[in-house]
DRENNUVEX-273813 format. One record per residue (C-alpha): residue number from 1; x, y, z; residue in one letter. Coordinates in steps of 0.25 Angstrom, whole numbers, plus 5000, padded with zeros to 4 digits. Each point is the difference from the previous one (the first is absolute). Layout:
<nodes>
[node NUM; [X; Y; Z]; "A"]
...
</nodes>
This chain:
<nodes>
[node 1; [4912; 5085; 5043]; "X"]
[node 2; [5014; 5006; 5005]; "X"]
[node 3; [5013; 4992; 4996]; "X"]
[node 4; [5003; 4998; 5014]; "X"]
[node 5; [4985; 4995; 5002]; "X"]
[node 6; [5004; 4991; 4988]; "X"]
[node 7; [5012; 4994; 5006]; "X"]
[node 8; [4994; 4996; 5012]; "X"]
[node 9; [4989; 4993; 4995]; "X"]
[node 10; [5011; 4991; 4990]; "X"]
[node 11; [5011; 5000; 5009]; "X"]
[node 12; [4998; 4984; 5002]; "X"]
[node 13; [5002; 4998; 4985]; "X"]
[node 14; [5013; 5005; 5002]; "X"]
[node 15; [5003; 4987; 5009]; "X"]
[node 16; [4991; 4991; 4993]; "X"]
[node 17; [5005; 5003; 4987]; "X"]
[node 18; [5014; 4996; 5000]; "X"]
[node 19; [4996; 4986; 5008]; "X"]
[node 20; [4991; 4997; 4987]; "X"]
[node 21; [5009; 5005; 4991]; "X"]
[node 22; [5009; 4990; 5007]; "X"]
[node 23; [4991; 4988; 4999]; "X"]
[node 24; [4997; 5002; 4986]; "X"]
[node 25; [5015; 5001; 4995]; "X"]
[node 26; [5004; 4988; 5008]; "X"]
[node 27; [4991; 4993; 4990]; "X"]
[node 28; [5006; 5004; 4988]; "X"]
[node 29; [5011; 4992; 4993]; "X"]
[node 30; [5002; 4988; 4994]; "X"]
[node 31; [4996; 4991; 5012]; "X"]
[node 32; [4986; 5007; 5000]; "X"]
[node 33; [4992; 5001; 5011]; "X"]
[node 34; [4987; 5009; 5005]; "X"]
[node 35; [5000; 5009; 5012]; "X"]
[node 36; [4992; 4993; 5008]; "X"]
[node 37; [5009; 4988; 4997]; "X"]
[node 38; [5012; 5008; 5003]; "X"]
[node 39; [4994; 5003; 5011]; "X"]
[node 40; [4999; 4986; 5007]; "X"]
[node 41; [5012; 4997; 4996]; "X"]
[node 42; [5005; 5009; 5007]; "X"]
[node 43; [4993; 4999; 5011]; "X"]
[node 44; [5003; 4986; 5000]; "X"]
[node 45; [5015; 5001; 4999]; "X"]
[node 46; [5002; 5011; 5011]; "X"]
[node 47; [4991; 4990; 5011]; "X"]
[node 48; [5008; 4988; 4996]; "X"]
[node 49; [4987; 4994; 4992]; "X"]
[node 50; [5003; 4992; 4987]; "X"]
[node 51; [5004; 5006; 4989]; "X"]
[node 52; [5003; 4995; 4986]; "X"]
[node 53; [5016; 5001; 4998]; "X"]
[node 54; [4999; 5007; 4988]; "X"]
[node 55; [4989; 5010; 5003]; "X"]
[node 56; [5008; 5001; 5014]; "X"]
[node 57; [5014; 5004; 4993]; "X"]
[node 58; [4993; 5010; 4990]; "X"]
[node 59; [4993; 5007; 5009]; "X"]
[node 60; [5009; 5002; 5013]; "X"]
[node 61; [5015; 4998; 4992]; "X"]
[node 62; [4998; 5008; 4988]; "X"]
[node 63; [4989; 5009; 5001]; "X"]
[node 64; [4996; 5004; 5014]; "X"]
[node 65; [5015; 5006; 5001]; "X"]
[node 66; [4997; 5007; 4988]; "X"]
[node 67; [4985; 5004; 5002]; "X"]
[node 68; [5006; 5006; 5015]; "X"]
[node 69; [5012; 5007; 4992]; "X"]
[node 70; [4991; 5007; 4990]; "X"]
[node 71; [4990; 5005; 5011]; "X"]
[node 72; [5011; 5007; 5008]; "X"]
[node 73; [5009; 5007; 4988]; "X"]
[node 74; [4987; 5003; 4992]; "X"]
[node 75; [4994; 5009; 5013]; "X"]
[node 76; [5012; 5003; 5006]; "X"]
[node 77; [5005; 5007; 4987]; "X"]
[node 78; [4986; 5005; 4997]; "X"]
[node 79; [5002; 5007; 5015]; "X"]
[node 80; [5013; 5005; 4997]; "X"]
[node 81; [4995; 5008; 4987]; "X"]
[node 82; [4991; 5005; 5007]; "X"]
[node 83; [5008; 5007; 5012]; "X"]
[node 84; [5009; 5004; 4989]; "X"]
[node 85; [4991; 5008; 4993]; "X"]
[node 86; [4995; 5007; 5010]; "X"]
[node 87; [5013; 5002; 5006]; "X"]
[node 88; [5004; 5006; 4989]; "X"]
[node 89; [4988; 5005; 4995]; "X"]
[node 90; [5002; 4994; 4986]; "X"]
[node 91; [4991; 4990; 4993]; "X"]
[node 92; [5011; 4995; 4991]; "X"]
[node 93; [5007; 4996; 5014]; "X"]
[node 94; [5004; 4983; 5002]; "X"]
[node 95; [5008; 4992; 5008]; "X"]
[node 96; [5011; 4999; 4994]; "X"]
[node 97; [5001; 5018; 5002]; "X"]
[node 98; [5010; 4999; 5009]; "X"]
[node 99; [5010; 4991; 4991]; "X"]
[node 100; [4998; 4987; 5012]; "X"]
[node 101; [4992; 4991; 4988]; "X"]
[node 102; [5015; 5003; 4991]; "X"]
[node 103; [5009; 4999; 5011]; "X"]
[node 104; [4993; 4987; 5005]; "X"]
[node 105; [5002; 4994; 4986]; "X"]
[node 106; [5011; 5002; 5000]; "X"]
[node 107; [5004; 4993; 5012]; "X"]
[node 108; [4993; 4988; 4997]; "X"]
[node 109; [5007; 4999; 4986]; "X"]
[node 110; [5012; 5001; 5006]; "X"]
[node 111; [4998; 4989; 5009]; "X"]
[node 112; [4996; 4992; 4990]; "X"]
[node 113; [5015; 5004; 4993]; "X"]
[node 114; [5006; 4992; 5010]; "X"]
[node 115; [4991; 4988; 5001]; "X"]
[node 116; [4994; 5003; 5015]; "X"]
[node 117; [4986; 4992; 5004]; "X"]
[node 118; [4987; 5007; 5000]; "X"]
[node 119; [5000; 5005; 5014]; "X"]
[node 120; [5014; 5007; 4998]; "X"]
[node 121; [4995; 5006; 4987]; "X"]
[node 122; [4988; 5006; 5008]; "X"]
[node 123; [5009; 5007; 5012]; "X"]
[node 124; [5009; 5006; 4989]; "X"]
[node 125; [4987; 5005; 4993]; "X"]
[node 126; [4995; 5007; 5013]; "X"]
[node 127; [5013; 5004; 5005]; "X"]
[node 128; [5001; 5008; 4988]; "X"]
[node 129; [4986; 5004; 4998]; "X"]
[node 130; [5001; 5009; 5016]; "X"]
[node 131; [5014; 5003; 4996]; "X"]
[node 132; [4994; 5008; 4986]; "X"]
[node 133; [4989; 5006; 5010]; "X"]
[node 134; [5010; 5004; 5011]; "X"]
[node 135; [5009; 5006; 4987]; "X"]
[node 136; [4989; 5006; 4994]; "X"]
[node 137; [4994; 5006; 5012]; "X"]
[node 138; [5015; 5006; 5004]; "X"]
[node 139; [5002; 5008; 4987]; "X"]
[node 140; [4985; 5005; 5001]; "X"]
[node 141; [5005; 5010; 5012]; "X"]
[node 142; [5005; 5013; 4997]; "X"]
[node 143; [5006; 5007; 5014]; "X"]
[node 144; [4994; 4989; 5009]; "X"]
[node 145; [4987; 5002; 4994]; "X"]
[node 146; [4994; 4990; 4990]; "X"]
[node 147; [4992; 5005; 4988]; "X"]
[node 148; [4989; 4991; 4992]; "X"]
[node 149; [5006; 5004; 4986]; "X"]
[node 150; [5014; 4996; 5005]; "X"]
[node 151; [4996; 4989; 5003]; "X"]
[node 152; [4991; 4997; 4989]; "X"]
[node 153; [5012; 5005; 4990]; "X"]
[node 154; [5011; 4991; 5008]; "X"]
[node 155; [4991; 4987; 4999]; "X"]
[node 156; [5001; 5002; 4985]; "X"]
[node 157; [5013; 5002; 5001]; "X"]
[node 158; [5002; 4987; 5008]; "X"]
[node 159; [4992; 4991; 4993]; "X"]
[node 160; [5007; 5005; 4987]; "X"]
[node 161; [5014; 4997; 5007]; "X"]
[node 162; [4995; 4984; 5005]; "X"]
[node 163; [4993; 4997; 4987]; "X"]
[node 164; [5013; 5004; 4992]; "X"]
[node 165; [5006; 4991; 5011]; "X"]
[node 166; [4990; 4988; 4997]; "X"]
[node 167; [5003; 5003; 4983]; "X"]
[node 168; [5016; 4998; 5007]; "X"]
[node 169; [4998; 4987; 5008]; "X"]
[node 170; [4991; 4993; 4985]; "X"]
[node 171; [5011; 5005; 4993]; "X"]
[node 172; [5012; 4993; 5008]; "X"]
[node 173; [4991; 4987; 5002]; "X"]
[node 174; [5000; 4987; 4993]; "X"]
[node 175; [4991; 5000; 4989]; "X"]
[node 176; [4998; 4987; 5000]; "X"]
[node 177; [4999; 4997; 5015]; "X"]
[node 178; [4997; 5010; 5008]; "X"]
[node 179; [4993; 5012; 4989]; "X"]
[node 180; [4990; 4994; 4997]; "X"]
[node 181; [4996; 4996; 5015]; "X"]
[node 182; [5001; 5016; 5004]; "X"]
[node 183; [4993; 5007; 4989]; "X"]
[node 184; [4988; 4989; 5003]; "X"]
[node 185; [5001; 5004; 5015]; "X"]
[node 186; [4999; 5015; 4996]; "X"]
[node 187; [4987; 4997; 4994]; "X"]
[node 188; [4993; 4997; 5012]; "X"]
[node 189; [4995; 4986; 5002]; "X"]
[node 190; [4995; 4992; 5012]; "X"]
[node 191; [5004; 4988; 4996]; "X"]
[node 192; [5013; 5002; 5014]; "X"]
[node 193; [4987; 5000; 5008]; "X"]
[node 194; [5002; 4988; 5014]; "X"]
[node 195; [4997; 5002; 5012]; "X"]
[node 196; [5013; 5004; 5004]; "X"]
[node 197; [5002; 5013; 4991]; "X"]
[node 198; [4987; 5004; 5005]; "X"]
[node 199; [5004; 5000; 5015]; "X"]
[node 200; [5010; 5010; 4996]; "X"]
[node 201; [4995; 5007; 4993]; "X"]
[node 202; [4985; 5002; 5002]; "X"]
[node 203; [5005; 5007; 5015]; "X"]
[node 204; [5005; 5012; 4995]; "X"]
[node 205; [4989; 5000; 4990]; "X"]
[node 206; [4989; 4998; 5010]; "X"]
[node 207; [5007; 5013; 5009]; "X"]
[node 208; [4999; 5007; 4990]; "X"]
[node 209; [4987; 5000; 4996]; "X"]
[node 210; [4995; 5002; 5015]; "X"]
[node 211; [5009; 5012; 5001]; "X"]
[node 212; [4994; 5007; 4988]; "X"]
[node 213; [4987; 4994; 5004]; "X"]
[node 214; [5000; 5005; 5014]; "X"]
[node 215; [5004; 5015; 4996]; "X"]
[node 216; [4991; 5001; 4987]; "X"]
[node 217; [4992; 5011; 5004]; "X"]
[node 218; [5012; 5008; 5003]; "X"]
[node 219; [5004; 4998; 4986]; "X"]
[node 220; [4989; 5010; 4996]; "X"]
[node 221; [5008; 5011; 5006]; "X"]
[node 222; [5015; 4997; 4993]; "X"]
[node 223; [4997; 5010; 4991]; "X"]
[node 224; [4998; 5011; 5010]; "X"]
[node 225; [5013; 5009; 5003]; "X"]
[node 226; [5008; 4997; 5011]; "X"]
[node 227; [4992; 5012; 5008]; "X"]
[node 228; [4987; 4995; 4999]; "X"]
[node 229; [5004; 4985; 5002]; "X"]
[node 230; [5006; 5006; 5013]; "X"]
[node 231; [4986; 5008; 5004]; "X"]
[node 232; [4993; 4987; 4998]; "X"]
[node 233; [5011; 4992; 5011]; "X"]
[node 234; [5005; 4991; 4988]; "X"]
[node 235; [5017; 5000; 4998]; "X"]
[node 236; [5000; 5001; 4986]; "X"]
[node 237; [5015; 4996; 4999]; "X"]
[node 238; [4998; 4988; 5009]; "X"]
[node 239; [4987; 4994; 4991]; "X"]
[node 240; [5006; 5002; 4989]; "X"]
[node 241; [5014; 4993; 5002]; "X"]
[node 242; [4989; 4990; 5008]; "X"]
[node 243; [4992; 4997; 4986]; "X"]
[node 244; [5012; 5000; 4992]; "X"]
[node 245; [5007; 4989; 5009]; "X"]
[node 246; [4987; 4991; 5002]; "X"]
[node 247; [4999; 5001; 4983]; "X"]
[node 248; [5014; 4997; 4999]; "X"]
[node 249; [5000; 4988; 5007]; "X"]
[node 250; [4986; 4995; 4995]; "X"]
[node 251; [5008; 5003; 4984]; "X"]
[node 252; [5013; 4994; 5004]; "X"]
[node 253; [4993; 4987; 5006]; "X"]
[node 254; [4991; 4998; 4989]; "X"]
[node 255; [5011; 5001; 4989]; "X"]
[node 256; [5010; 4991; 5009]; "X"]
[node 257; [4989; 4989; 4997]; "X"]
[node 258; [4995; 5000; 4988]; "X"]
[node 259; [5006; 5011; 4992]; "X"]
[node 260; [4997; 5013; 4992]; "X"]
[node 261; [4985; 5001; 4998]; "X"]
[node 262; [4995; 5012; 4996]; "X"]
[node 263; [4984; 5008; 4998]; "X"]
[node 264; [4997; 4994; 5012]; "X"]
[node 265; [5002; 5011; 5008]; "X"]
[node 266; [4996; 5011; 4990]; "X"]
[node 267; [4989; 4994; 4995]; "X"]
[node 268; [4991; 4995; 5013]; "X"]
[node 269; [5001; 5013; 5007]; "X"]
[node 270; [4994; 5006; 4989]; "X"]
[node 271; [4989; 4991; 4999]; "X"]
[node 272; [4998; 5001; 5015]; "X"]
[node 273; [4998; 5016; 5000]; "X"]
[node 274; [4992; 4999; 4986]; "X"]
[node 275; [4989; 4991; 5009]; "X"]
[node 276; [5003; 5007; 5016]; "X"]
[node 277; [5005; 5012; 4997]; "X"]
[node 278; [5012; 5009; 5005]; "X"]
[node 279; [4999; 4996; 5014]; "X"]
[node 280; [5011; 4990; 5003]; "X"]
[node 281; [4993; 4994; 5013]; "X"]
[node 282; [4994; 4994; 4987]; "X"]
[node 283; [5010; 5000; 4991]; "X"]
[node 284; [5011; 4992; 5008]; "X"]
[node 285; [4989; 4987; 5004]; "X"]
[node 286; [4994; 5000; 4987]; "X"]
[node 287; [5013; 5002; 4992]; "X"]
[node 288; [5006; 4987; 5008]; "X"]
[node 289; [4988; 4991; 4998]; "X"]
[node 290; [5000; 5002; 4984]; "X"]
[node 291; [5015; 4999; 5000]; "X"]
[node 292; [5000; 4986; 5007]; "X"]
[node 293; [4986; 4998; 4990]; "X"]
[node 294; [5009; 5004; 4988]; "X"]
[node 295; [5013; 4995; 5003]; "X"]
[node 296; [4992; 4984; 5001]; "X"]
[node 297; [4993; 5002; 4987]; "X"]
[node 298; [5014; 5004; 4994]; "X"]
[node 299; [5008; 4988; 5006]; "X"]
[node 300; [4989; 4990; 4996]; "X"]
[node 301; [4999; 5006; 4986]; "X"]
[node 302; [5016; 5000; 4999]; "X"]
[node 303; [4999; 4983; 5005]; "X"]
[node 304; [4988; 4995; 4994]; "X"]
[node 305; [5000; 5007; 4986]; "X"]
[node 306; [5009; 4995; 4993]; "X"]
[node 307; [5010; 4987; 4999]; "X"]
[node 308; [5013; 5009; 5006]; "X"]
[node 309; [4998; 5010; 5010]; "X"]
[node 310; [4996; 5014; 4996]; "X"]
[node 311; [5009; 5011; 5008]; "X"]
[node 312; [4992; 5008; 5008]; "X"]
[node 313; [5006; 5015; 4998]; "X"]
[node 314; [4997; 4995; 4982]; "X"]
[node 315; [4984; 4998; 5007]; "X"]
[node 316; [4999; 5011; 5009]; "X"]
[node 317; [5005; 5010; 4989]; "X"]
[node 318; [4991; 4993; 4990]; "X"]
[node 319; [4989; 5002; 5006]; "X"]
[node 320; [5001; 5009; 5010]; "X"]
[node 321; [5005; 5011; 4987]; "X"]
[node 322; [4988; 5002; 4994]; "X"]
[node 323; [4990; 4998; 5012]; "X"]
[node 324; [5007; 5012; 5006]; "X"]
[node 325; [4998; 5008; 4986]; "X"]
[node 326; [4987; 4994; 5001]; "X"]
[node 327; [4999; 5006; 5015]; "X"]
[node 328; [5007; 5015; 4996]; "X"]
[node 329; [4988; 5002; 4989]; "X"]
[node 330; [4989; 4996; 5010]; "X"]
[node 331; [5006; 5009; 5012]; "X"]
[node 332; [5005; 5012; 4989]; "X"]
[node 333; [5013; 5000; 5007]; "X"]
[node 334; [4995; 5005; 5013]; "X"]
[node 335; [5006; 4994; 5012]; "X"]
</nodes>
């Protein structure tokens, strides 16, 4: 059976999947509950039935924002490090390439420097997020024309720049009041998740995926020269300034919310062309169904584990290390 025989036949997994995965992890936790009862309570509280008050404010005050949270950043950074690495043609590409993820740090933490709420320290995370892309992208272009390795060495540079900027904004802050509240951010967490923050953010992150989703197959031909892309009716230049935008804003958006949170869109695209193959009309699906997968397992571990709250960049690196060593020896490095 071909691969994309294969992915026909499962493509409904990859809608059911995450909606199980769901169910099951809004169960977990101290207030324990089964998916199926999960299930009716949920049911119950969105058509105005009876719910139990406790079982009603676990589920749709604490963990429904978070279990919708985790499902978008997990695919929608999954779908960035996927049209990253074939933009680039690099298999050690992520989201943060670019320098957006540092950038977007950095303006969350320096929001929290001056004491701002949560949704003031989301715009300022965005706002410098595009404004590390739109850098980025500037000093890519020799002579009017942009080049994938000056972009690639100018992200380096950038996200170097806003990190050293991050290290200067922990350094001037108050070690007692606002240090410890910064460096916990930086570690990724959803415990910020409400309703609120996602209706700012899950937008951009949502137009992001359908833009990379919509043109996956082209991204099969981003590696061709300008000449052949232009024989085959595709403007290079403009799908890839397209690709870096619609993962820009996806990075951005999911750092704005919940913070820095790494593997996530190294790891699952691997996985996705280990079990589909090359093809990103299969690639880009799969990888945003096992990030969302992977990123609900992660958050659920990182709340229901322990006593405190585990960061989820300490998780995803912990585990997401070795599974991609793991993942390296199987594959021989072949990409």
């Amino acid at each position: 059976m071909t691969n994309e025989k294969r992915f026909k036949l499962f493509a409904p997994l990859l809608i059911i999947l995450p909606i199980v995965a769901a169910l099951c992890c809004l169960g977990f936790g101290r207030f324990a509950l089964s998916p199926i009862e999960s299930l009716i309570v949920l049911v119950n509280g969105l058509t105005g039935r009876y719910v139990d008050p406790m079982a009603y404010s676990v589920i749709f005050n604490v963990r429904l924002p978070r279990i919708i949270l985790s499902i978008f950043v997990g695919a929608g950074l999954a779908c960035s490090g996927a049209a990253f690495q074939s933009l680039f043609t690099n298999p050690l590409a992520t989201p943060d390439t670019l320098g957006v993820a540092s950038a977007a740090s950095f303006g969350a933490a320096l929001a929290m420097l001056f004491h701002v709420n949560l949704i003031f320290i989301q715009l300022s995370a965005l706002a410098f997020g595009l404004l590390a892309c739109w850098i980025t992208y500037n000093l890519g272009r020799i002579k009017g024309k942009s080049s994938i390795v000056m972009i690639v060495l100018a992200g380096m540079v950038i996200s170097a720049l806003f990190q050293a900027f991050v290290s200067l904004v922990k350094y001037v802050a108050d070690p007692e009041d606002d240090l410890p509240s910064i460096t916990y951010w930086l570690m990724g967490s959803m415990t910020s998740a409400s309703y609120k923050t996602i209706a700012l953010g899950v937008p951009f992150i949502l137009a992001g995926i359908a833009i990379i989703f919509v043109l996956r197959w082209r991204l099969n031909v981003l590696s061709l020269n300008e000449d052949e892309s232009r024989s085959m009716g595709i403007n290079l230049k403009a799908m890839q300034l397209t690709v870096i935008v619609a993962s820009s804003l996806i990075t951005a958006s999911a750092v704005s919310m919940c913070g820095q949170i790494g593997w996530v869109g190294l790891l699952i695209p691997h996985i996705s062309r280990m079990l589909t193959g090359s093809n990103n009309k299969t690639v880009v699906p799969v990888s945003i169904s096992f990030g969302a997968v992977f990123m609900l397992i992660m958050d659920t571990v990182a709340r229901a584990a322990t006593s405190a709250e585990i960061p989820l960049s300490i998780l995803t690196a912990v585990i997401g290390a070795p599974f991609f060593i793991v993942l390296l020896r199987k594959t021989g490095g072949v990409w």
